[in-house]
C-alpha positions as CSV (number, residue, x, y, z in Angstrom):
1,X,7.9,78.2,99.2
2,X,5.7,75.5,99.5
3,X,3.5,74.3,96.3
4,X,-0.1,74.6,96.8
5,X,-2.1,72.1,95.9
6,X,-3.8,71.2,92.4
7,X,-7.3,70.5,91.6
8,X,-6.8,67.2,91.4
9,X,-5.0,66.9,94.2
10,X,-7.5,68.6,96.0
11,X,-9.9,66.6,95.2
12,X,-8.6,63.2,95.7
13,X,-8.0,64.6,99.4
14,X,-11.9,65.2,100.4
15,X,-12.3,62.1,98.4
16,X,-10.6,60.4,100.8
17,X,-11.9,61.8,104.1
18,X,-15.5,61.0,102.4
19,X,-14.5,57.5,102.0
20,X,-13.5,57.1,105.6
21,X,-16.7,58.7,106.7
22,X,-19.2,56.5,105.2
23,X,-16.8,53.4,106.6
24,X,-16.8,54.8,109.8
25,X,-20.6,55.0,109.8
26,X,-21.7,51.6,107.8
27,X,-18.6,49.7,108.9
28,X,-19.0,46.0,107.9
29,X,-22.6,45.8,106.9
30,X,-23.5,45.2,103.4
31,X,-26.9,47.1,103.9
32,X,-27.6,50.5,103.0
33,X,-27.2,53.0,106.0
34,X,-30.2,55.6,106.4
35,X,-28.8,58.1,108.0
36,X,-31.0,60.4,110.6
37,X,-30.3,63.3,107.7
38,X,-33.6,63.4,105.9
39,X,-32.9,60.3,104.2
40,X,-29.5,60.7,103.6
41,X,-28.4,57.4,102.4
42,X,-24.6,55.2,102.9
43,X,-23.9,52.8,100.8
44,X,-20.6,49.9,101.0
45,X,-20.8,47.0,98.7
46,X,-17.6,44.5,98.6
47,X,-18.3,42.8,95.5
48,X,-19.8,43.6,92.3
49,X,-23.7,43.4,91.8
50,X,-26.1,41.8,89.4
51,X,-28.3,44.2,87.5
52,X,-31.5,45.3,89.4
53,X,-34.4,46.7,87.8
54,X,-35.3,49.6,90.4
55,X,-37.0,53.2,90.1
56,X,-34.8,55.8,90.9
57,X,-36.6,58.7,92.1
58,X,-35.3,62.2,92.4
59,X,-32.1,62.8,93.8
60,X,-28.3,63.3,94.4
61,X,-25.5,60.1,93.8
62,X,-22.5,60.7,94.7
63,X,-19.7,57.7,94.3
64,X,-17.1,57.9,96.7
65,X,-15.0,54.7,95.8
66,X,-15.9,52.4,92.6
67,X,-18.2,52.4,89.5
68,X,-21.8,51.8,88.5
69,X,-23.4,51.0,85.5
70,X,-27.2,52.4,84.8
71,X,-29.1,51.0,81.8
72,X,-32.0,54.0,80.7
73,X,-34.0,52.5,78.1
74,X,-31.3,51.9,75.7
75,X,-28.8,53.9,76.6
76,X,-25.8,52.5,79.0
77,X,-24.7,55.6,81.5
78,X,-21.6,55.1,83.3
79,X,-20.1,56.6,86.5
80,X,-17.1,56.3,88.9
81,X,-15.6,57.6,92.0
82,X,-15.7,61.6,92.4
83,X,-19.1,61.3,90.1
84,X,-22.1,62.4,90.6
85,X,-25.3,61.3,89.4
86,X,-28.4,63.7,89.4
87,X,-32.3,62.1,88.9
88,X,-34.5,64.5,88.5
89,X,-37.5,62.7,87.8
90,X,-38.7,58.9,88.4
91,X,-37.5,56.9,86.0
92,X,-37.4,53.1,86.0
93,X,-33.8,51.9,85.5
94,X,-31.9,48.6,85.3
95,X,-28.3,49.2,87.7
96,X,-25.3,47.2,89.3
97,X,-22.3,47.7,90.5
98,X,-19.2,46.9,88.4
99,X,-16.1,47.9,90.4
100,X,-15.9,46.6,94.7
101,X,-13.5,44.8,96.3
102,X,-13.0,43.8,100.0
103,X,-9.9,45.6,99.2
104,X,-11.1,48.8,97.8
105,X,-15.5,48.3,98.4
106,X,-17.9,50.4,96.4
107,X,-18.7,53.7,99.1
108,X,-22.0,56.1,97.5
109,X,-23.8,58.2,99.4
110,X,-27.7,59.4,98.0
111,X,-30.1,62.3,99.3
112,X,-33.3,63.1,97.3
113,X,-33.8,66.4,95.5
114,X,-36.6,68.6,97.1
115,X,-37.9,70.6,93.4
116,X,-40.3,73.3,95.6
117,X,-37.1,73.6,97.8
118,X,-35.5,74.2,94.7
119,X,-37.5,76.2,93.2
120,X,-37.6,78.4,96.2
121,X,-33.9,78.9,96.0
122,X,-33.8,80.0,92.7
123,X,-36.3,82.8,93.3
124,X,-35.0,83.8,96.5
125,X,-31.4,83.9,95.5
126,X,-32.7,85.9,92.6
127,X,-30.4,83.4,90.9
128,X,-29.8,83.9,86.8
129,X,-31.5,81.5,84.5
130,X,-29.2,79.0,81.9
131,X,-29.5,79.9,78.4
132,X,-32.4,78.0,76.6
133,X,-31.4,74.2,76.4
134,X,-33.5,71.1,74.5
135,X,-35.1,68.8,77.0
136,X,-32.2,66.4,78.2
137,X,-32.3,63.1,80.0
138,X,-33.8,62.7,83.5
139,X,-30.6,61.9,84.1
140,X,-27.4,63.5,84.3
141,X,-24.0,62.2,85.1
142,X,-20.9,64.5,85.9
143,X,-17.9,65.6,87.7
144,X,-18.4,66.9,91.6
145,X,-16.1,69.8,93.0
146,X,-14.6,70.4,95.9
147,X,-17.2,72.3,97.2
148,X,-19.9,70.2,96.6
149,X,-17.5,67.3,97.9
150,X,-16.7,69.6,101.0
151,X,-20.7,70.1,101.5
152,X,-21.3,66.2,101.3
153,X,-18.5,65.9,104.2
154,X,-20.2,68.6,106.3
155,X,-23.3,66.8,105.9
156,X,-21.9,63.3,106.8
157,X,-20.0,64.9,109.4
158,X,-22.7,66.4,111.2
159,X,-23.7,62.6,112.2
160,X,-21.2,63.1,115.1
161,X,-23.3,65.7,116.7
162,X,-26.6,64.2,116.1
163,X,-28.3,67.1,118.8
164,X,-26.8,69.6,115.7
165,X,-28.5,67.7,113.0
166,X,-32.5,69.6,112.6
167,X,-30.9,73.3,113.0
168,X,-27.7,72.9,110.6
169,X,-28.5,69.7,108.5
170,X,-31.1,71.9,106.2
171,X,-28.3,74.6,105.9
172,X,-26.2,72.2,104.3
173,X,-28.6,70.2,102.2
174,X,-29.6,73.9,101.3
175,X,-26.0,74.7,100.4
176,X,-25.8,71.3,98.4
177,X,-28.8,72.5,96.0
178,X,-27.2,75.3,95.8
179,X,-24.0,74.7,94.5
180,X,-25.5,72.2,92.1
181,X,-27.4,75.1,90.9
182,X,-24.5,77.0,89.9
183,X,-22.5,74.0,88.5
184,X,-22.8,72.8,85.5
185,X,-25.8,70.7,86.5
186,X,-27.6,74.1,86.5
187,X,-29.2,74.4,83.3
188,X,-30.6,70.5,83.6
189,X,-31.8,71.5,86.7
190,X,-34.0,74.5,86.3
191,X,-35.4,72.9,83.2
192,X,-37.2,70.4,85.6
193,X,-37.8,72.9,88.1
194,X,-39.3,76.0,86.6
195,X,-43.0,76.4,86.2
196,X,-44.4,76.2,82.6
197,X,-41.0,74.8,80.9
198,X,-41.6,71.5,78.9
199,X,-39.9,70.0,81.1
200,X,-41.6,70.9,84.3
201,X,-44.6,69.8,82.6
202,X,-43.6,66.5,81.9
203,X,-42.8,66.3,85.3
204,X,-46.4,67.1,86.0
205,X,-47.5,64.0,83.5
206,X,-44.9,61.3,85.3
207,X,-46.6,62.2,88.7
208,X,-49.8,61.7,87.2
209,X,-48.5,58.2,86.0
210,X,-47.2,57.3,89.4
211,X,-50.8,58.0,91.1
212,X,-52.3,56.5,88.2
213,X,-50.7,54.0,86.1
214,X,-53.3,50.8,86.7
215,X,-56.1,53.2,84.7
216,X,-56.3,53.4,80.7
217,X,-54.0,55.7,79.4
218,X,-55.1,57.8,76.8
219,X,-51.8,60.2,75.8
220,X,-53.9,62.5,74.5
221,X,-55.8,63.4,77.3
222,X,-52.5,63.7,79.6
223,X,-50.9,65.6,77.2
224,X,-53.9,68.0,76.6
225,X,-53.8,68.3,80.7
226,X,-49.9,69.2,80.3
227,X,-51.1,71.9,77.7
228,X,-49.3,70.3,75.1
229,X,-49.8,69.0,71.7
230,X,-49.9,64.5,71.0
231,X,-46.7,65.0,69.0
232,X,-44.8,67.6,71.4
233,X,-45.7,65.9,74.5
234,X,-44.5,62.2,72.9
235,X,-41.3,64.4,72.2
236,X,-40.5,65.9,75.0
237,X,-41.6,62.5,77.6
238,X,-38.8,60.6,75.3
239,X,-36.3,63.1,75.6
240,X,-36.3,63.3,79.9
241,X,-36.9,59.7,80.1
242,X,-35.6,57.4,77.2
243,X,-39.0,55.9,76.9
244,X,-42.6,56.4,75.7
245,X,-45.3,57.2,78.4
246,X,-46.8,53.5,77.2
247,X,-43.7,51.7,78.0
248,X,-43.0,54.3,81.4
249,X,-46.5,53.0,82.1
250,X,-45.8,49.7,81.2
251,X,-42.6,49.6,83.7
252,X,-44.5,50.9,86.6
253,X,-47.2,48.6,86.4
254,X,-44.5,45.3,86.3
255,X,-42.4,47.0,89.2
256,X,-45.2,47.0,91.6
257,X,-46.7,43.7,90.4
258,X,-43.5,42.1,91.4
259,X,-43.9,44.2,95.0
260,X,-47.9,43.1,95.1
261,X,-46.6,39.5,94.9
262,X,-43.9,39.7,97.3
263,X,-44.9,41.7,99.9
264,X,-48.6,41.0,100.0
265,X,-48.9,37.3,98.4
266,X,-50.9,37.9,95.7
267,X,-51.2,35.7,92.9
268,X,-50.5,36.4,89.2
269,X,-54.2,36.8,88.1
270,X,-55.3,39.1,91.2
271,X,-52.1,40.9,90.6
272,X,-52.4,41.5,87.4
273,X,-55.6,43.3,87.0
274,X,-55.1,45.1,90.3
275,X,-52.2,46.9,88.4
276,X,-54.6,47.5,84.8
277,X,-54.0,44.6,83.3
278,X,-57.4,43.1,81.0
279,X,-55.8,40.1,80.2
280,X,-53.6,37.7,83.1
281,X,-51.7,35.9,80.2
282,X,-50.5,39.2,78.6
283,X,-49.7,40.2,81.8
284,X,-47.2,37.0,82.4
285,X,-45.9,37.7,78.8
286,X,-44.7,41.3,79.8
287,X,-43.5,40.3,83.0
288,X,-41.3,37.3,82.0
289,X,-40.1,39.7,79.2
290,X,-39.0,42.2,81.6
291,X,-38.0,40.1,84.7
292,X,-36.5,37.0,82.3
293,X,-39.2,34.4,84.1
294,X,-42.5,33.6,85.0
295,X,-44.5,35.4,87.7
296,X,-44.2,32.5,90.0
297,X,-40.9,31.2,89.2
298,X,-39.7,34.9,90.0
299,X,-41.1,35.6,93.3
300,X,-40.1,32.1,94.6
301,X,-36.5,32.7,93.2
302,X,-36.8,36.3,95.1
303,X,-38.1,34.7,98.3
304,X,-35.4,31.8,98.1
305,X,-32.6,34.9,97.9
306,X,-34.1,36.8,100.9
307,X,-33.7,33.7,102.6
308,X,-30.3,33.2,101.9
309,X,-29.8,36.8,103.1
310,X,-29.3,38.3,99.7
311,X,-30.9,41.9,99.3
312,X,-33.4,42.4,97.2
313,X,-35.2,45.0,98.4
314,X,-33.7,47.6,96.2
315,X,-35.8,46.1,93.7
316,X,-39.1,45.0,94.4
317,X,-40.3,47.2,97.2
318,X,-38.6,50.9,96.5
319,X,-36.7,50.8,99.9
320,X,-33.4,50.5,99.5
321,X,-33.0,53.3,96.2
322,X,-29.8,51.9,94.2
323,X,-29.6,55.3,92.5
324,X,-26.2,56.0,94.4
């Protein structure tokens, strides 16, 4: 009688095939792959990568082959093949790859997490509610089945019959959210997705921030718009995001400084109060303190390494998402 698979095995085995499908697809290059999917995004790196400061925005990370190493304020999250990572809200983040080889290359694969969509599920599967948890981290790392690894194939594989992709690519991505529902990414989930949770309302306050963060922020006045108290509010925005809304504020500002300046050619002092800055010199304070040099310095360093064909644009213009 023959032995029927384990887990284990199981999973190593869709591992595999997943592997082979994103090299089939990004073959040698070194640049990200977006795929014709709704932004379904293949990744392949052969060597380890310096830390990038980057925003990851909401969505799914799988890794296929390798590690990655994700710095949220002070905390140091960790994740390897078979992994996934789950963002549910934008959150800026400091990541690089610490395990490729031309041997054996980092392989991830990222597609972003529709909440309405989500939402929608949940109400029209009727699907149960988790117990009551604490806020938790935007952020959640943990193990991927063999269903959800099976979905992620389907998905990939569906890029051999690109006239199949608009009718049965939703399905999938649909049967992705799905599954991740009923994992144990569940309960982290409908905390960010279900109306009038603290949660959801903080996610409220961060889009607010993203429109907004050149203006003064006054926390009480966005947490009075959340409907919640100075002290909750402060509490809760830690909790999802490892920061305070002045230093969220503070990060989003010096991320698209560094874009206004690379992209557009502004200087320091025009860049600095287009992104709510008073004062240019505290402006090059916080920026050396987050990037480790001077405006200038930094954005000819940048523009020396797009030159030498070294990508960058993970970090300074959003493009290229290193959240898988």
């Amino acid at each position: 009688m023959n032995q029927q698979p384990t887990e284990t095995e199981r999973l190593e085995a869709v591992r595999q095939e997943l592997a082979a499908a994103i090299a089939k697809w990004v073959g040698c290059a070194t640049e990200p792959y977006v795929t014709p999917i709704q932004r379904l995004t293949l990744y392949q790196m052969k060597m380890p990568s310096e830390p990038i400061r980057c925003i990851f925005e909401p969505g799914i990370a799988l890794i296929v082959q390798g590690s990655k190493r994700v710095l949220l304020g002070e905390e140091t999250i960790s994740y390897h093949a078979g992994q996934l990572l789950v963002t549910a809200v934008n959150v800026p983040t400091i990541a690089n790859v610490t395990s490729a080889s031309a041997d054996r290359p980092y392989q991830a694969l990222w597609i972003p997490i529709d909440l309405q969509a989500m939402a929608a599920l949940m109400m029209e599967g009727n699907l149960p509610p988790p117990r009551s948890q604490p806020t938790s981290r935007g952020i959640a790392v943990g193990q991927a089945n063999v269903a959800i690894l099976k979905s992620f194939l389907r998905l990939i594989e569906l890029l051999d019959e690109p006239e199949t992709i608009p009718v049965l690519s939703p399905l999938v991505l649909r049967e992705i959210l799905y599954r991740l529902l009923m994992s144990d990414y569940g309960a982290h989930l409908w905390q960010i997705a279900t109306v009038g949770s603290q949660s959801h309302r903080i996610v409220h306050a961060i889009d607010w921030l993203q429109a907004n963060f050149s203006r003064t922020l006054r926390v009480e006045e966005l947490a009075a718009s959340v409907q919640m108290s100075s002290s909750t509010f402060h509490h809760h925005f830690r909790a999802l995001t490892a920061m305070s809304p002045l230093q969220y504020q503070k990060k989003l500002r010096l991320h698209e400084a560094r874009r206004l300046m690379l992209s557009d050619g502004l200087d320091a002092a025009t860049t600095a109060f287009r992104v709510g800055y008073e004062s240019a010199s505290q402006f090059g304070r916080e920026y050396h303190r987050m990037f480790g040099a001077p405006p200038a310095r930094d954005i000819m360093g940048l523009r020396q390494a797009m030159v030498a064909d070294v990508s960058v644009d993970g970090d300074v213009q959003r493009m290229k998402k290193l959240s898988a």
